[in-house]
C-alpha positions, 0 to 999 in steps of 0.5 A, a space after each residue: 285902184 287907190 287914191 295917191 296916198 293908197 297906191 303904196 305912195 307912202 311906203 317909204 317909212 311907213 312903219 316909222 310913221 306908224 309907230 309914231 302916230 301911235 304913240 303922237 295920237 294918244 297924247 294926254 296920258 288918259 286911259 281911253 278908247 283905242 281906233 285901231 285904224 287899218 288903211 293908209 297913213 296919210 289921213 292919220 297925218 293930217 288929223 294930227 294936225 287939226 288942232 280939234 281932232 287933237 283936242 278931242 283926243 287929249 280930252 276923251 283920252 282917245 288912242 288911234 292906232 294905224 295899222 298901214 295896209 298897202 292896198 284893199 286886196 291885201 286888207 280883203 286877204 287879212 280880215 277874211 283870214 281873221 286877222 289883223 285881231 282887233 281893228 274897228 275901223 277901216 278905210 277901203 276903196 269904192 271899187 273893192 266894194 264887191 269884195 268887201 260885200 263878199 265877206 258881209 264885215 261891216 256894221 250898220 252906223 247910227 248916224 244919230 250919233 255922227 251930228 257931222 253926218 248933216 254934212 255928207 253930200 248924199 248920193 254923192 259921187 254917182 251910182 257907184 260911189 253912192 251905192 257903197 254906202 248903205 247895204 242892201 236894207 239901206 242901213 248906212 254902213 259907210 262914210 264917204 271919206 275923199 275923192 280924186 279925178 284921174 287924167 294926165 299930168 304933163 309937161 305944157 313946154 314939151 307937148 300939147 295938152 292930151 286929149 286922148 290917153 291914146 296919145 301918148 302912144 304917139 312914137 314921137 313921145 316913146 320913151 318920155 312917158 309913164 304908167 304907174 306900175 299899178 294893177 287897177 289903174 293901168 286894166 280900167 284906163 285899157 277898159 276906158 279906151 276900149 269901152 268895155 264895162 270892167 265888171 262885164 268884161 269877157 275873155 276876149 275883151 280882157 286879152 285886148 286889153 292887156 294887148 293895148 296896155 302892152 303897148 303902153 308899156 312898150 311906149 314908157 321909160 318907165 314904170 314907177 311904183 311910186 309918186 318918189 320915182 314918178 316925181 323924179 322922172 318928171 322932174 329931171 325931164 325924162 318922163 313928160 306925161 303920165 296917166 295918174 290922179 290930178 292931185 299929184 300934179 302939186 309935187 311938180 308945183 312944188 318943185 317948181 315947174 311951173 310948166 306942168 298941167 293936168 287935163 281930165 278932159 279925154 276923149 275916152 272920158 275920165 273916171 275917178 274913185 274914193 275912200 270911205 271908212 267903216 266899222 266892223 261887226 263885233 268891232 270894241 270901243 264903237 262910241 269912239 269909232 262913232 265919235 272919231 267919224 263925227 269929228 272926221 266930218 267937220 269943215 277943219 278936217 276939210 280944208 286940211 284935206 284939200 291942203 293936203 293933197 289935194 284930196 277933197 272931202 264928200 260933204 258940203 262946201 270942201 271945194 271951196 278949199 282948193 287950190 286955183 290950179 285944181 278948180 282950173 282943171 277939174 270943173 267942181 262948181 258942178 259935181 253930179 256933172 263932174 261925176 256923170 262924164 267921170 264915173 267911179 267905175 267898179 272892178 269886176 267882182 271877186 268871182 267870175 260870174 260866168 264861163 266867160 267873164 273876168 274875176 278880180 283877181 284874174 283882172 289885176 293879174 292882166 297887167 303883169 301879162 300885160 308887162 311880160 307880153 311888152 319885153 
């Protein structure tokens, strides 16, 4: 599972947005450092935007040159093959932090260099987004970056506010809602309504899972790859709810339909995730990664964030930058509240633990089987 704006949401351009990126974001003509970034696109986009991110980078001479990988499965593939050669500064999901772990890539951050790292709510996000931070000596190897609550999106004017996932398998909605074709949302939202633990999960569990989510598939008109699609189906009225991260809800907004909601109060309960960044070992221009995270931590880059998305930053005070309708709906004044009824839940790790169990690959697999099964 990704934030919006890594679940392939960007895809469209996104070698475009790229190559200009590269080119935008070492402006001042100054032979400097380079961040060789890989994650999605979208963060670089905003500090472009930040009037101090792109002072320091005109005065250091600074060049931040995104490489864009869709998803953590495809960056975990590249790095543990040796490649792409070069990077030294990475974004990932909390819930890849088993595979992440697996392949031992990150190096121990000298917060001592990071002043902004004053800033970082500690153990924030609850156990699992917490416990990525620091390795197993309790060196800090990661930055919270942004975090998101998942629930459902849906249309006030056609249907009451959900309080069940399972509500959407109402017949009278067949045919008027959505799942994102997305591997690790779809598998940990049957997990959620199941009860089961994603990590423990055994055989058989898996199988009703992927049952449940075939008939998930079988109540939805579709099932859109990305927010472009997502916002169309809803926009024209075909598709009057959808599972997906609260913060997609301000593309309706914008378009104005005004009718449209979000609800994270579930009966299964909710979950959400985050990004965090990370260098790696034997990474080059780490004075610069070091300093690109201090200025990443900054209450500028905060608000442009939650402008932005919203996606809201791990360090103290971001709330205050969201909009009405998202405080509305996500209660942020009470964050370890926030974060106990809505955890980040981890996926089951890269290898099975036993005859019995579900590795990560065989688990993101479940919802294919999961569509197959549904024709």
């Amino acid at each position: 599972m990704r934030l919006l704006d890594r679940r392939g949401f960007l895809r469209v351009g996104a070698a475009a947005t790229v190559a200009g990126l590269a080119s935008a974001c070492g402006g001042g003509g100054r032979s400097g450092a380079t961040i060789n970034y890989m994650g999605g696109t979208s963060d670089m986009e905003v500090l472009h935007k930040v009037p101090s991110f792109e002072d320091w980078l005109r005065r250091d001479g600074v060049v931040v040159r995104p490489q864009f990988i869709p998803d953590d499965t495809a960056a975990l593939q590249k790095l543990a093959a040796g490649g792409p050669q070069g990077v030294n500064l990475v974004s990932w999901i909390n819930q890849f932090r088993n595979g992440w772990r697996s392949l031992d890539l990150f190096a121990p951050l000298e917060t001592a260099r990071i002043p902004h790292y004053a800033n970082v709510i500690q153990d924030f996000g609850g156990p699992s987004f917490a416990g990525t931070q620091r390795d197993a000596q309790g060196r800090v190897i990661a930055i919270p970056e942004t975090w998101s609550v998942s629930g459902i999106v849906y249309d006030s004017a056609a249907m009451p506010a959900p309080t069940s996932y399972t509500d959407l398998l109402d017949p009278k909605y067949k045919g008027r809602v959505a799942m994102l074709d997305d591997p690790g949302a779809t598998m940990i939202i049957g997990c959620l309504i199941l009860g089961y633990d994603p990590p423990a999960l055994t055989k058989a569990q898996f199988r009703e899972v992927i049952d449940l989510m075939g008939r998930f598939v079988k109540a939805c008109r579709a099932l859109p790859q990305g927010s472009a699609d997502l916002t169309t189906l809803m926009g024209s009225g075909e598709v009057i709810a959808c599972p997906v991260d609260a913060s997609f809800l301000p593309k309706m907004l914008d378009q104005g339909k005004k009718s449209f909601r979000v609800t994270i109060a579930l009966k299964e309960g909710g979950f959400s995730y985050g990004t965090l960044m990370s260098t790696l070992k034997n990474a080059d221009d780490t004075d610069a990664v070091h300093a690109f995270l201090d200025h990443f931590l900054t209450d500028d880059v905060a608000q442009a964030m939650a402008k932005r998305s919203p996606s809201v930053m791990a360090i103290k005070g971001a709330t205050k930058y969201l909009p009405d309708w998202y405080t509305e709906s996500v209660p942020v004044n009470d964050l370890p509240k926030l974060f106990h009824d809505n955890p980040s839940l981890d996926f089951p790790p890269a290898q099975a633990t036993g005859p019995d169990r579900i590795g990560l690959s065989e688990f993101l697999t479940g919802w294919q089987q999961a569509k197959v099964g549904a024709r």
